[in-house]
C-alpha positions in Angstrom: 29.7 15.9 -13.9 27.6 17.8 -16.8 24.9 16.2 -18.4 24.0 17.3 -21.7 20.6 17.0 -22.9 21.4 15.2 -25.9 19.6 11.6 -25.5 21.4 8.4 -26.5 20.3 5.2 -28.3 21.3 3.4 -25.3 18.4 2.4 -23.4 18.7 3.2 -19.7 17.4 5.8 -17.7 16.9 6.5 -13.8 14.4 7.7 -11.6 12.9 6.4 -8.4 10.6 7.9 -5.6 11.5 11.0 -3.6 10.6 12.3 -0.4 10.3 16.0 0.5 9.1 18.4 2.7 8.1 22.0 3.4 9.5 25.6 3.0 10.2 26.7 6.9 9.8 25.0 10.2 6.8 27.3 11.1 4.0 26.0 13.5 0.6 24.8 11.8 -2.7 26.4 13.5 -4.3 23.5 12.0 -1.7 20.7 12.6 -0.1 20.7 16.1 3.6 18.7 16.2 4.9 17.1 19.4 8.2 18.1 19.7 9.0 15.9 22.4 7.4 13.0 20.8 9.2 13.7 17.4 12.6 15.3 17.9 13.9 14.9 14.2 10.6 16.7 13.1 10.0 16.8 9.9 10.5 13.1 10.4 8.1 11.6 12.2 10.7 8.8 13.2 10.5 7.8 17.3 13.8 6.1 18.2 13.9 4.3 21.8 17.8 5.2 22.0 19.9 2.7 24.0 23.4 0.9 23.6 22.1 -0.9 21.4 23.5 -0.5 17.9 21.6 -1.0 14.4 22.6 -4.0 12.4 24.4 -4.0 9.3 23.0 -6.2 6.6 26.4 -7.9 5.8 25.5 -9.7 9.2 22.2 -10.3 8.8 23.2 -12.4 5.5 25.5 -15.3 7.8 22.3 -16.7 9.0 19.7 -14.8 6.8 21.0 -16.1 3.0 18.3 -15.7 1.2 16.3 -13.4 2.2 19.2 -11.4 2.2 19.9 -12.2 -1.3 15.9 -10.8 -1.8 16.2 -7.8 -0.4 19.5 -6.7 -1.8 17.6 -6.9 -5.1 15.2 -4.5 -3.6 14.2 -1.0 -4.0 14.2 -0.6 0.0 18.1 -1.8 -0.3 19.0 0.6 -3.0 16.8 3.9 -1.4 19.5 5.9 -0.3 21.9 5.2 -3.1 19.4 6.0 -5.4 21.4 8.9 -7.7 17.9 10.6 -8.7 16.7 10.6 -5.2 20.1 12.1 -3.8 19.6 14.7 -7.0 16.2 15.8 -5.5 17.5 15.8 -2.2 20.4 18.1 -3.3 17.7 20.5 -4.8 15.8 20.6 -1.5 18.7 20.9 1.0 19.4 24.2 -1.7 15.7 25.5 -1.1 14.9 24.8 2.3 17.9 23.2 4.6 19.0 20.4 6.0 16.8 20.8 8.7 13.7 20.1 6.5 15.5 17.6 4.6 16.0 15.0 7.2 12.1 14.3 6.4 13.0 12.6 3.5 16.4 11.1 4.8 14.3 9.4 7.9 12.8 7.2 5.1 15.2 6.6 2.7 18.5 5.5 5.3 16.5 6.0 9.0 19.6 4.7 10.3 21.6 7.0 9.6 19.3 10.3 10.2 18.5 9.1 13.4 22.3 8.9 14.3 23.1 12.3 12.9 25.5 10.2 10.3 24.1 11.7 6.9 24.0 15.4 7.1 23.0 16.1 3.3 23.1 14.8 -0.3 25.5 12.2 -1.3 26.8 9.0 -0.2 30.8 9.7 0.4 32.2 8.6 4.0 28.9 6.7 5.2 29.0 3.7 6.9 27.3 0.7 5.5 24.4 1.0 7.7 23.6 4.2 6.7 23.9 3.5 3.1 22.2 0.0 3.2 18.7 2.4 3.1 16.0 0.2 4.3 17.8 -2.4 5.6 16.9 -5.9 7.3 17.5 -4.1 10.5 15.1 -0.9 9.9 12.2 -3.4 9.7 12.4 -6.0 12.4 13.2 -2.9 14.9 10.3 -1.3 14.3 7.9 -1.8 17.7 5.2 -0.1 17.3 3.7 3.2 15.4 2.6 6.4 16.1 -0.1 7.0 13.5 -2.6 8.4 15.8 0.0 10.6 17.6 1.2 12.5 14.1 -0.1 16.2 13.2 -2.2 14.9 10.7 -3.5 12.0 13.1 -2.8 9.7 10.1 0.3 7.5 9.0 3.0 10.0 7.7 6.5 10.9 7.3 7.8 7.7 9.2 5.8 7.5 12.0 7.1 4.6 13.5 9.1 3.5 16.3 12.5 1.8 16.0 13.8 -0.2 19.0 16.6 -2.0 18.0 17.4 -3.4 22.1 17.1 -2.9 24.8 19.8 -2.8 28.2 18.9 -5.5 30.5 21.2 -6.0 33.9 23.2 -8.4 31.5 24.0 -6.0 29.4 22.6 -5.2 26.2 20.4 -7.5 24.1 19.2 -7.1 20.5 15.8 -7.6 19.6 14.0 -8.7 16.5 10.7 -8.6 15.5 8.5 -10.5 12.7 5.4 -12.0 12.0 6.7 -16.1 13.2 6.7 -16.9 16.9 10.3 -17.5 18.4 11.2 -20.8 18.7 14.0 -22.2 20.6 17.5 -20.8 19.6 15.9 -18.1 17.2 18.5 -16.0 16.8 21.2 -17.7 17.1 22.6 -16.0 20.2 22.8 -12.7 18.7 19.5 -11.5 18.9 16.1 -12.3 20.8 13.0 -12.8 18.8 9.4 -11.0 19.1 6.3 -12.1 17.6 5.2 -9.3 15.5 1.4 -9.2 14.9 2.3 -5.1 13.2 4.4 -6.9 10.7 1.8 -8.9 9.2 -0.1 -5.5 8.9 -0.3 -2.4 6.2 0.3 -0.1 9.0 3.8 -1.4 9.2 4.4 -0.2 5.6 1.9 3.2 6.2 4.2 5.2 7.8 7.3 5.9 4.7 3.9 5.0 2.3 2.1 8.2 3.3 4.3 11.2 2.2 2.9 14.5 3.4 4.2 18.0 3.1 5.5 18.5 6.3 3.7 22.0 7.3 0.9 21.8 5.6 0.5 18.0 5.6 -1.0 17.6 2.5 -0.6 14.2 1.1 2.0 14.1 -2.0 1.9 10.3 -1.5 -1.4 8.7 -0.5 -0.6 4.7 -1.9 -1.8 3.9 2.2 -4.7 5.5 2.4 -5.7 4.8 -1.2 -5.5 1.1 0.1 -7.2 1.8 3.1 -10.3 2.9 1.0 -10.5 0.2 -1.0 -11.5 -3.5 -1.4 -8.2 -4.9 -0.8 -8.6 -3.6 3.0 -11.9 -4.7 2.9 -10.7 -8.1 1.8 -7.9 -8.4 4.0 -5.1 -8.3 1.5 -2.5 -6.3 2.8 0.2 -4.8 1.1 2.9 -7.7 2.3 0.3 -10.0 0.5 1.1 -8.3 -3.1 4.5 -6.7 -2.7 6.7 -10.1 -0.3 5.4 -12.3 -3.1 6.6 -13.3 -6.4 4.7 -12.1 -9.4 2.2 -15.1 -9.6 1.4 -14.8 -6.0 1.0 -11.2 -6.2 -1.6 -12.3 -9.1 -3.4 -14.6 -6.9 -3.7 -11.9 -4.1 -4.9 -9.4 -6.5 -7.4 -11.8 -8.4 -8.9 -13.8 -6.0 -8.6 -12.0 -2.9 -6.6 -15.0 -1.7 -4.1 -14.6 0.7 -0.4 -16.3 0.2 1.1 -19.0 2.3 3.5 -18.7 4.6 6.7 -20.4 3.3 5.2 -17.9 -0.4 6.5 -14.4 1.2 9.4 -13.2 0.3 11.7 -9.9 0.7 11.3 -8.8 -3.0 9.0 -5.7 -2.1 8.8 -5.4 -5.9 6.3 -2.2 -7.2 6.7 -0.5 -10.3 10.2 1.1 -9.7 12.0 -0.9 -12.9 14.4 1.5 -13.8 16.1 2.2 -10.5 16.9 -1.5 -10.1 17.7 -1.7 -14.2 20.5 1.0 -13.6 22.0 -0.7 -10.7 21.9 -4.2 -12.8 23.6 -2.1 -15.1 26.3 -0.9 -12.6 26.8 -4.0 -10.9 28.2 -5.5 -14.5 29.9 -2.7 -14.4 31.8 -3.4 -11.7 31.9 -7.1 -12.5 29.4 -8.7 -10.3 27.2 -10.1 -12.3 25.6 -12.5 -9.7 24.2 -9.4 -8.2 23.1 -7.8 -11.7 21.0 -11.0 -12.2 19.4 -10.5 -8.7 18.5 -7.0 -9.9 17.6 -8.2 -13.4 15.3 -10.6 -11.4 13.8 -7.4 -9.8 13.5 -5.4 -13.0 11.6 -8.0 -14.9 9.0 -8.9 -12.2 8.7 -5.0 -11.4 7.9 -4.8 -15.9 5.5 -7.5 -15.7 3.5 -5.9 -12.7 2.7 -3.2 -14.3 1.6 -4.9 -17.7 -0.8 -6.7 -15.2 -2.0 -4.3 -13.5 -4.6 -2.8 -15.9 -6.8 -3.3 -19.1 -8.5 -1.6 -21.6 -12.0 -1.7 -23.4 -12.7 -0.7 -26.7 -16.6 0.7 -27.7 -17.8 2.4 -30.7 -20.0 5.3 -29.8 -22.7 6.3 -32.8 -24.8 9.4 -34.2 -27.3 9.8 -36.4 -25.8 6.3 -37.5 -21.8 7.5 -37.9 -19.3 6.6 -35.6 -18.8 9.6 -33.6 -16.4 9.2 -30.9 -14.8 5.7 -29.5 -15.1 5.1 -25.9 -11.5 3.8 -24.1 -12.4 2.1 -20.7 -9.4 2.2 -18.9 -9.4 -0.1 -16.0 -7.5 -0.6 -12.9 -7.5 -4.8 -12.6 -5.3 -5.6 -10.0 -3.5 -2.7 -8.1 -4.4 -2.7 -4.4 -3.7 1.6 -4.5 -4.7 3.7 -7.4 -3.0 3.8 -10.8 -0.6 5.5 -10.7 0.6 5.8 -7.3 3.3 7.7 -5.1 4.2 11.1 -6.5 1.2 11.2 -8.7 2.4 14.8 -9.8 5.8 13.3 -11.3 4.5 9.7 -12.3 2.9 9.5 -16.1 0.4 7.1 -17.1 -1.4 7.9 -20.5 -3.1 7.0 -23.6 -1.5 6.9 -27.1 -4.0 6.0 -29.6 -3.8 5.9 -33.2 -7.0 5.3 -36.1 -6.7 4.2 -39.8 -8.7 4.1 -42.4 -9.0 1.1 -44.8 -5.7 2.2 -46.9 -3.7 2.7 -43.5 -4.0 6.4 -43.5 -3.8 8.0 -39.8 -7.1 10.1 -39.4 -6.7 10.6 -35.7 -3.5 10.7 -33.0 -3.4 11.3 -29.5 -0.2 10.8 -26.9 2.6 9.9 -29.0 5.6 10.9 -27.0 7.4 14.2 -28.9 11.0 14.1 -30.1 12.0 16.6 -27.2 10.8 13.1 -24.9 7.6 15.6 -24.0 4.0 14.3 -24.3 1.5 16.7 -26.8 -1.1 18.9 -24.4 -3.8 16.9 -25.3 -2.7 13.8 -23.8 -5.2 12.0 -22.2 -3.0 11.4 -18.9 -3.3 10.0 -15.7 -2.1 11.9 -12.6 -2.1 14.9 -10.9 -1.2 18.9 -11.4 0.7 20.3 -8.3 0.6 23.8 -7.2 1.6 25.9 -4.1 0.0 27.6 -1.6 0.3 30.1 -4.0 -2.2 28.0 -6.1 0.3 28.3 -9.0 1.4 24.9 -10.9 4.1 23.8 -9.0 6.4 20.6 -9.3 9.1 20.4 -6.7 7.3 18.2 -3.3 8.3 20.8 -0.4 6.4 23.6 -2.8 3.4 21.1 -3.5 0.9 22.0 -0.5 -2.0 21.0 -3.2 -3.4 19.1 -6.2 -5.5 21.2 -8.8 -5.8 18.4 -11.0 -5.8 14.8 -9.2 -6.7 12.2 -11.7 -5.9 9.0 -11.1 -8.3 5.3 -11.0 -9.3 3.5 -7.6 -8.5 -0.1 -7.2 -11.2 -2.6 -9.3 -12.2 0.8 -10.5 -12.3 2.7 -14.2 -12.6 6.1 -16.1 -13.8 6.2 -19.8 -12.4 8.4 -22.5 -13.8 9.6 -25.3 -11.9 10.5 -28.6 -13.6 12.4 -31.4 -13.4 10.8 -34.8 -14.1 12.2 -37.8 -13.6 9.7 -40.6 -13.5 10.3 -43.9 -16.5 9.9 -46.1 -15.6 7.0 -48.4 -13.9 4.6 -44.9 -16.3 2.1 -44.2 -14.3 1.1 -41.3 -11.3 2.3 -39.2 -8.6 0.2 -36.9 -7.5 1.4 -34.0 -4.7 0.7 -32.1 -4.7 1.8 -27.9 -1.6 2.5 -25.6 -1.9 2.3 -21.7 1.5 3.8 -21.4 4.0 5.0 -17.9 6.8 6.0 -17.2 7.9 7.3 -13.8 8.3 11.3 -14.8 8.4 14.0 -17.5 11.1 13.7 -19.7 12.3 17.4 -18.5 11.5 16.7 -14.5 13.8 13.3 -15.2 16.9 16.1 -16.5 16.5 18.6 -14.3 17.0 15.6 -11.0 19.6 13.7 -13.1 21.7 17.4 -13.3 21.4 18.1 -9.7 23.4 15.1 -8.4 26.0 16.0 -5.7 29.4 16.0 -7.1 30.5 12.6 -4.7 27.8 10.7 -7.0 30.0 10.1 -11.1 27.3 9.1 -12.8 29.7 8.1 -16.3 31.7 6.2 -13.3 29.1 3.9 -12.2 26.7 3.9 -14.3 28.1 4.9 -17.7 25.4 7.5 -18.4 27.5 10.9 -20.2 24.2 12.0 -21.2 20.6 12.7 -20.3 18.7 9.5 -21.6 15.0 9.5 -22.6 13.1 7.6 -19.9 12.0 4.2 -21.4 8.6 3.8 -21.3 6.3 0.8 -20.1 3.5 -0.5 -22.6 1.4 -1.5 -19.7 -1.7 -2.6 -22.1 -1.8 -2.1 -25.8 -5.4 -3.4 -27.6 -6.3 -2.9 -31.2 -9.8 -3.3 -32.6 -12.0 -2.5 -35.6 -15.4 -0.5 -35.9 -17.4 0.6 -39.1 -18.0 4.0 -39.8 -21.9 3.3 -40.1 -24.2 1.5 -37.3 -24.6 -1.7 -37.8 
């Protein structure tokens, strides 16, 4: 369908992570590939091949209720589906093939590019496994990783190992892994069970965390290492601890270093993707389940309120010669375990609106107020990264990105201050101000160019009743107002 760039009132818009890779399949001097040890390179998936067969969620669910009734809320359940994704991944197969592509489909549905069941962008024909994304089944077959064993000799591109069964002299037995030790009749006669210590680790979730361009294996998405070099690892909060709770225990992780109980996890693995499962809210009432929408409603609001808790904000005057100069905006990260923002730092947008008034209410300063074309002014205060090639040219588009000029983005428990100018006027004796923290997952344009490049299997008006390019809603993640005179005290 065509998408015109006319924005409605409606407010709903789409866009999730995507994972991409490089421009050839060319040999690194620096980064040497085992071709043996990864044959669907890019992807750095291992599969232990056998008779046995992956497991599609709608079995999981007879025994598994609610935590299949958790993760089908999920972003991890909805990552292949995911229209903006499949729009990026058209755009990639276009540049660089199918061959390079399957880096990003070993992630989102590893399933079904291990099988050789998806061969490109869109969803038409595919089984449910392959479409169920990261499914129940993805997880608990994962036995192991090869993190050390990668070209970059860090997590990346799905370096894990998936061992769904094994063939005994019996036949063929299923095997399932987690964190509990089996007990007697785990399983149900379906599976075996297999204490897991991985699966109460951050490596577990490292591998599909830790995006790199495939060639050049630069990191486009650090959120493992980021963790890795912060307190969290250091206080042995790991990311299950944040992202399996619900958004009070994910408080209580963050705050107090505390780790959750037990029966507290759950299979939420909320972040800060709120629109991807507010459209699919939106298209599950559209196609009248609205059990399901509230699941995904459930998912959108604890995904909103993550982010509002995330951060904070710190007001201070700065004076001289006895006139308020500049004010100082301390802008914190309070409770991330990974830097803010995260993932594709080079898409994501976290910034700064602030506005000053004198006594009568008249604006004497503005910064970051988003423009009518859904743009944000160049002098923005903003929070992420620039891009470019090996060209060193600005460059958007992840299997072009071998590099960040700019990378600006704040540590967890850490800060970065800025400083606006102020000039106020003469007569003010003082001036209110009124501070922003701001995101929103990408630039307006970025968000239109995806949302255009759907494959044609993928009717956005059909399912999700979108005719036009929407602006991208935008999360006030902290807003704080305060009052300073214009003279020292």
């Amino acid at each position: 369908m065509h998408l015109k760039k006319k924005a409605p009132a409606a407010f709903v818009a789409i866009l999730a992570l995507g994972m991409f890779a490089g421009t050839a399949l060319a040999a690194s001097p620096v980064f040497d590939v085992d071709r043996t040890l990864y044959p669907y390179y890019p992807s750095l998936i291992t599969w232990n091949k056998s008779r046995a067969e992956f497991t599609p969620p709608s079995v999981c669910k007879d025994c598994h209720v609610k935590q299949y009734k958790e993760w089908t809320g999920s972003v991890h359940s909805l990552a292949f589906r995911d229209p903006v994704y499949l729009g990026e991944l058209n755009k990639a197969k276009k540049a660089v093939g199918h061959e390079i592509t399957r880096q990003c489909e070993g992630c989102h549905s590893p399933a079904g590019m291990v099988t050789g069941e998806i061969k490109g962008p869109g969803n038409a024909g595919l089984s449910e496994m392959a479409l169920a994304g990261v499914s129940c089944d993805i997880c608990h077959s994962i036995s192991g990783v090869t993190h050390w064993q990668t070209p970059s000799h860090e997590p990346e591109n799905g370096s894990f190992i998936l061992t769904p069964g094994i063939e005994t002299k019996e036949g063929v037995q299923l095997v399932k892994r987690g964190p509990i030790k089996p007990y007697d009749g785990c399983g149900g006669g379906f599976h075996e069970c297999a204490e897991s210590g991985l699966h109460l680790q951050a490596d577990l979730c490292a591998s599909c965390h830790q995006v790199y361009h495939y060639d050049a294996h630069f990191p486009l998405e650090a959120t493992y290492i980021e963790w890795k070099h912060g307190p969290y690892a250091q206080k042995n909060i790991m990311c299950q601890d944040c992202h399996m709770v619900d958004i009070q225990g994910f408080k209580r992780s963050a705050e107090e270093f505390k780790k959750p109980e037990r029966s507290e996890y759950r299979h939420y693995f909320s972040g800060a993707n709120y629109l991807l499962t507010y459209l699919a809210a939106g298209a599950a009432r559209k196609a009248g389940d609205n059990d399901q929408a509230k699941i995904l409603m459930k998912q959108y609001e604890m995904a909103v309120e993550r982010l509002q808790s995330a951060g904070d904000l710190e007001l201070s005057p700065v004076y001289r010669n006895g006139r308020l100069a500049e004010v100082r905006v301390r802008v914190k990260n309070i409770r991330a375990g990974h830097n803010l923002p995260t993932s594709l730092t080079n898409v994501r947008q976290m910034w700064l609106e602030i506005t000053a008034k004198d006594e009568t209410g008249k604006v004497v300063m503005t910064s970051g107020a988003v423009k009518s074309d859904g743009t944000l002014p160049d002098d923005t205060r903003i929070f992420n990264s620039d891009g470019m090639g090996d060209n060193f040219h600005f460059a958007v588009d992840p299997w072009v990105v071998t590099a960040f000029s700019r990378h600006d983005t704040i540590p967890p428990r850490g800060y970065k201050d800025v400083y606006y100018g102020i000039a106020a006027p003469e007569n003010a004796k003082s001036l209110s101000l009124e501070v922003k923290l701001r995101y929103r997952q990408a630039d307006q344009k970025v968000a239109e160019a995806l949302l255009a490049a759907v494959p044609k299997d993928i009717d956005l008006e059909k399912i999700y009743g979108l005719k036009v390019v929407p602006p991208l809603p935008v999360v006030d993640m902290v807003v704080r107002q305060s009052a300073f005179a214009t003279q020292q005290p």
